[in-house]
N, C-alpha and C positions, 0 to 999 in steps of 0.2 A: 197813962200813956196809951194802955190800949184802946179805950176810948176814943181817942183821938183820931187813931189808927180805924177803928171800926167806919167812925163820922166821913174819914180821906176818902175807903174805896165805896163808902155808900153801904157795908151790911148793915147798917141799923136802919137804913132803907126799905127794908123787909116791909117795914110796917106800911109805905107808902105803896108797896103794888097793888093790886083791885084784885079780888079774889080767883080769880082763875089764874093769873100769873103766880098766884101764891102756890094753887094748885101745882101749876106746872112744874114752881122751882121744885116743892119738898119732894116731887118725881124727878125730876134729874137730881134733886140729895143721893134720891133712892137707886140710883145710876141707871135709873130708865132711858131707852131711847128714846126717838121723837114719834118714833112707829109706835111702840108702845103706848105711848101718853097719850098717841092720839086714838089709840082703842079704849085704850080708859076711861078717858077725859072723853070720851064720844065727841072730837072733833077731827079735823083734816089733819093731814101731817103740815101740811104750808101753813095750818093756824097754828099747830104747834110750833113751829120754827118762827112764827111771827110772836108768839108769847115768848120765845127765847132772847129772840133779839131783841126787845121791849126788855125784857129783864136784865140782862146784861148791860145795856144804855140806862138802865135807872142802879143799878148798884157797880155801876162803872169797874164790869172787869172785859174781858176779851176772850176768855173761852170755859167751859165744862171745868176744868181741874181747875183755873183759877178762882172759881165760883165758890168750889168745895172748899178748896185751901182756906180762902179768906172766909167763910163761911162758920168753919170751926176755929179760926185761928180767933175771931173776935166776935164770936155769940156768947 
């Protein structure tokens, strides 16, 4: 069942983002901002928030905490 669960909201989706969204997400795991990531990630902060929004529409949640939740609720 949780399988199932994982397939609905898209976390085993993980595997289908391109590597710098991968980047992005396991920094917002890490409860980075968008400011941060984007000194790390040596991008803009509007590309960081562009890698969020792309990551949320391909693991189909709607915010930060629901990313998390579901993230460890079915990894």
């Amino acid at each position: 069942m949780a399988a199932d669960k994982g397939n609905r909201y898209g976390i085993d989706s993980v595997n289908i983002l391109t590597p710098r969204e991968k980047q992005v997400f396991y920094m917002l795991l890490e409860g980075m901002k968008a400011k941060e990531i984007a000194f790390k990630a040596s991008i803009s902060v509007s590309g960081v928030n562009y890698f969020i929004k792309r990551i949320y529409r391909k693991l189909n949640v709607n915010t930060k905490t629901e990313l998390v939740i579901r993230y460890f609720e079915f990894r």
